[in-house]
C-alpha positions in Angstrom: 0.0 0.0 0.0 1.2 3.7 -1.1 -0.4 6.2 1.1 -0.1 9.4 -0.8 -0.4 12.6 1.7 -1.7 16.1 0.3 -1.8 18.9 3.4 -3.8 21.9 2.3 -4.9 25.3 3.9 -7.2 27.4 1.4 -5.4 26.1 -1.5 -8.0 25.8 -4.1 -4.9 24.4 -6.5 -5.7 21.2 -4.8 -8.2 20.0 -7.2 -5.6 19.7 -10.2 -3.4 18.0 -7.9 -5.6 15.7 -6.5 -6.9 15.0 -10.3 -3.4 15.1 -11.8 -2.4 12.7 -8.9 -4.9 9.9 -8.7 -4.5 9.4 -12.2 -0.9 9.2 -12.0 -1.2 6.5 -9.0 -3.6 4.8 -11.5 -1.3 4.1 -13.6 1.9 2.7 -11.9 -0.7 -0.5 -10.7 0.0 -0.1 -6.7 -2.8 -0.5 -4.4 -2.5 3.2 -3.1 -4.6 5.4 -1.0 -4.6 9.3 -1.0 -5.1 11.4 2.4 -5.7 14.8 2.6 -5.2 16.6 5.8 -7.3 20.2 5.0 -6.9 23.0 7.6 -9.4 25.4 5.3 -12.4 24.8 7.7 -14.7 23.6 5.3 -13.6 26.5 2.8 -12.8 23.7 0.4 -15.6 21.1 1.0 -16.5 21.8 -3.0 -12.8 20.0 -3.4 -13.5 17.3 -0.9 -16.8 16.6 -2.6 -15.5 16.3 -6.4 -12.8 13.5 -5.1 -14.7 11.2 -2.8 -12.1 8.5 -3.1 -10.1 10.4 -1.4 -9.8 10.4 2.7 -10.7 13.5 3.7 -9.4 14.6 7.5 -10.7 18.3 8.6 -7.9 19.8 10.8 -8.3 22.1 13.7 -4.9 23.6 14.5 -4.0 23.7 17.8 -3.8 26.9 20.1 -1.0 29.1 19.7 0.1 27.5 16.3 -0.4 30.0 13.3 1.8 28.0 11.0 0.8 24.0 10.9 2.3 22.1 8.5 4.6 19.6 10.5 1.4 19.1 12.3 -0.6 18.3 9.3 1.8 16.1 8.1 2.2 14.3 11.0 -1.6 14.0 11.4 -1.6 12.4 7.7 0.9 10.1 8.6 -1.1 8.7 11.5 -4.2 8.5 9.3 -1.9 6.6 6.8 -2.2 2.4 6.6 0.2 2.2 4.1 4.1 0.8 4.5 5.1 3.4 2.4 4.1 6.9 2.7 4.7 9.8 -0.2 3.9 13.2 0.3 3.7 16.1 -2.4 2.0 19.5 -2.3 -1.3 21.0 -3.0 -0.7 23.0 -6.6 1.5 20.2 -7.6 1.3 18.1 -11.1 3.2 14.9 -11.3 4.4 14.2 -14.8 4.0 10.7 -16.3 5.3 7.7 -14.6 5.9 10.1 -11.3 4.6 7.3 -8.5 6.5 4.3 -10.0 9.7 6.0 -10.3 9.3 7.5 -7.1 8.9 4.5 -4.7 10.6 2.3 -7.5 14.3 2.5 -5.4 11.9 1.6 -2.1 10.3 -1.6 -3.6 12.7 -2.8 -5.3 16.3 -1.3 -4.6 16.2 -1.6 -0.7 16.7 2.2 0.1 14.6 4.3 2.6 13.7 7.3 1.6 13.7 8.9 -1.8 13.1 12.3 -3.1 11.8 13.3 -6.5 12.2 16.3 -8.8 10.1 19.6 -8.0 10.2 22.0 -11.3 8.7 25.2 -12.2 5.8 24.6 -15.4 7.4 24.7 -18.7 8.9 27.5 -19.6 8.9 29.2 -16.1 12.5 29.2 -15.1 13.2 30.3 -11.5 16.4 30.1 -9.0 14.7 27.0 -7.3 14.9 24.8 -10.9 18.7 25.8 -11.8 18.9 23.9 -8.0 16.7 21.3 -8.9 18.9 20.6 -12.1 21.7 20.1 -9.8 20.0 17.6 -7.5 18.8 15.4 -11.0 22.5 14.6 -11.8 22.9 13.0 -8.1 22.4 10.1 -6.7 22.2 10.8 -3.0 21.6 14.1 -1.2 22.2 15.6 1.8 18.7 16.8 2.3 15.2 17.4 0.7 11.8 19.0 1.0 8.5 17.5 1.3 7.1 18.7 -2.3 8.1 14.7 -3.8 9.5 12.7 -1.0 8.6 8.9 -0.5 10.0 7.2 2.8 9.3 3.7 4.2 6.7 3.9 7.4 9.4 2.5 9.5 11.5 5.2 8.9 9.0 7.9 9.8 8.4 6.3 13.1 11.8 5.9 13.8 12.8 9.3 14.1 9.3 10.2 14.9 8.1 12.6 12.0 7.8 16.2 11.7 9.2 18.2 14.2 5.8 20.3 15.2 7.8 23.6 17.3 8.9 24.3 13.4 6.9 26.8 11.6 8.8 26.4 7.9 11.6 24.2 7.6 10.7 21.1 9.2 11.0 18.9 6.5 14.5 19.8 6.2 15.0 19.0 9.7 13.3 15.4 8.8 16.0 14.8 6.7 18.3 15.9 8.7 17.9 13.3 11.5 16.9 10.5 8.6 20.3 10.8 7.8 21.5 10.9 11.8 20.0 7.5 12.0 21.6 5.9 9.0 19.6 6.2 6.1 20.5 7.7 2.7 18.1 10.4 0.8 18.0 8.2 -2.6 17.5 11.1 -5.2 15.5 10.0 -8.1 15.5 12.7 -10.9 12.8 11.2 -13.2 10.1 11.2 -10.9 9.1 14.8 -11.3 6.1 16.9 -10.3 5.6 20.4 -11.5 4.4 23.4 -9.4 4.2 27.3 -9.8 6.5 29.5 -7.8 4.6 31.9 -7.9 4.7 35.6 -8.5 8.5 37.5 -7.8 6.6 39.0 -4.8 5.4 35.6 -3.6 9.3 34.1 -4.5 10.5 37.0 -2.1 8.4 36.1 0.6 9.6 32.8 0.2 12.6 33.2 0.4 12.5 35.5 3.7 10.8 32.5 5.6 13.4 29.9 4.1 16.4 32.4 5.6 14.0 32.2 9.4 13.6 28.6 8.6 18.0 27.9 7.6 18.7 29.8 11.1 16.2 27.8 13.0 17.8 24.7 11.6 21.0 25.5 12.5 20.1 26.3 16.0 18.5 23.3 16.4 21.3 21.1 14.7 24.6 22.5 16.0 27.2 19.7 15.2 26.6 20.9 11.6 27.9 24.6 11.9 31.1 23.6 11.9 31.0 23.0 7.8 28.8 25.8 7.7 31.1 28.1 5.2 31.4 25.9 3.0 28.4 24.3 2.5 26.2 27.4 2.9 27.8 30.1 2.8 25.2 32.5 2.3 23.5 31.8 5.5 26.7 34.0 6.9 27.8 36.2 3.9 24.2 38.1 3.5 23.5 38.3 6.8 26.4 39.9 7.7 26.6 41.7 4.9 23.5 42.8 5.7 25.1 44.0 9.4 27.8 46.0 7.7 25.7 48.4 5.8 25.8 51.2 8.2 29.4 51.1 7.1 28.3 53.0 4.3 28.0 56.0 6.3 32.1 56.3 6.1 32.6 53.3 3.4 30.5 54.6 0.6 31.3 51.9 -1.9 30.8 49.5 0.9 28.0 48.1 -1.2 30.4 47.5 -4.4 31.0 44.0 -2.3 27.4 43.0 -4.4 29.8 43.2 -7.9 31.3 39.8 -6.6 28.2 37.4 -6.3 26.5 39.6 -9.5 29.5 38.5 -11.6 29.4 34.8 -10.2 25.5 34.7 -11.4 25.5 36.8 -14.6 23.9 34.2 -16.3 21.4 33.7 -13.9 19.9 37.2 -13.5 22.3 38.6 -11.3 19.7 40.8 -9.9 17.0 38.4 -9.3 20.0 36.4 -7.2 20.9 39.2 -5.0 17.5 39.8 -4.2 17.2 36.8 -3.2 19.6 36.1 -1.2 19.5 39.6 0.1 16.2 38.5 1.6 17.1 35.2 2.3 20.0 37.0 4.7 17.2 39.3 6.5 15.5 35.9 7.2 18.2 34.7 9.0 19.0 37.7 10.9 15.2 38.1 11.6 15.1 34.5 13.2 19.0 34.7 15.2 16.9 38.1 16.6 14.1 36.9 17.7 13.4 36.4 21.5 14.0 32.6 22.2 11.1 31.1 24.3 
């Protein structure tokens, strides 16, 4: 059994994906089941009632908790009786032969946990596909989102899902201790699933709350800081950077430091990069600020 879990908040995207999906699950011949765990409070019942093979769980987020997605995932998990769970994301198209090359390396190959491709629409090229080019030509990674991951049952219960005190970047954290208990992130570059990025506005935003998210982690995980610079570099470069710039009170070409990361991306739209990174770095700093509870 596959058990295929969809988290949604008033997504209405979640009707091509559910569509797009159980036809794709259809077709690799697995006894599968899809779950959606919905925290739109009834806002999407019209979705729920145009897929009834679906399982649909309503979720009422608990007290306190403004952002809820490890909770919803961990809430789909439960609801799950497959031994191998996959999740993607509401607004999220699989392309052909997505599920069987997905969970293919599980059934087959012996490996724990794979992650698939996630890709702008064609012809939408964005700073997250020139990284998800990179993670095609691999064959193991060091971490992974949630957007097209499949992971054996076992697994998730070892390390006990989602972490829930995350707001963003728990899935990164998942992989993170998958890989503290000896297990392998399988990449598998084939099994791809499309989804829109959004507007530059909406990519900004995104960004910010990956920087809060990259901090977090890194709080939370502190035997990995010490390869810090050289894995990520940009979770220190920007942020300092960013801590420097009332040097240009006596500096004045203080910001000419930017010329150096332009150049390095000039084919990749230098100025959409140092946005983006620029915000990613105010993310960061916004999170290592924060009062800690």
């Amino acid at each position: 059994m596959i058990s295929i879990v969809i988290i949604s908040k008033d997504e209405p995207a979640l009707d091509g994906t559910l569509g797009a999906v159980t036809h794709a699950a259809g077709a690799a011949g697995l006894p599968y089941e899809i779950i959606v765990v919905d925290a739109s409070e009834g806002r999407l019942d019209a979705v729920a009632a145009a897929h009834p093979h679906v399982r649909w769980t309503a979720f009422t987020p608990p007290p306190g908790a403004r952002v809820t997605i490890a909770h919803q995932r961990n809430a789909g998990v439960r609801a799950a009786e497959g031994e191998v769970v996959v999740f993607t994301d509401a607004g999220c198209l699989p392309r052909d032969g997505w599920l069987r090359r997905l969970v293919t390396p599980l059934l087959d190959e012996g490996e724990s946990v794979v992650s698939g491709l996630v890709t702008g629409p064609e012809g939408h090229d964005s700073l997250y596909d020139a990284d998800a080019r990179r993670r095609a030509a691999a064959r193991y990674l060091p971490e992974c989102g949630t957007g097209n991951l499949a992971v054996r049952r076992e697994v998730f219960d070892e390390v006990t899902g989602f972490d829930e005190t995350f707001g963003y970047g728990s899935d990164v954290d998942f992989s993170w201790r998958v890989q503290d208990a000896g297990h392998r992130i399988r990449s598998a570059g084939d099994a791809v699933v499309t989804h829109d990025w959004g507007d530059r506005r909406r990519q900004l935003r995104r960004s910010y709350v990956y920087g809060k998210a990259r901090a977090r982690l890194y709080l939370k995980h502190r035997g990995r800081r010490a390869d810090l610079l050289r894995r990520e570099p940009m979770v220190l470069v920007y942020p300092l950077f960013l801590l420097g710039l009332p040097l240009t009170l006596w500096f004045p070409y203080y910001p000419a430091l930017l010329l150096v990361p332009a150049w390095r991306n000039r084919h990749n739209g230098p100025a959409r990069v140092l946005a983006d990174h620029l915000v990613y770095g105010a993310g960061v700093l916004a999170e290592l600020l924060a009062p800690r509870r």
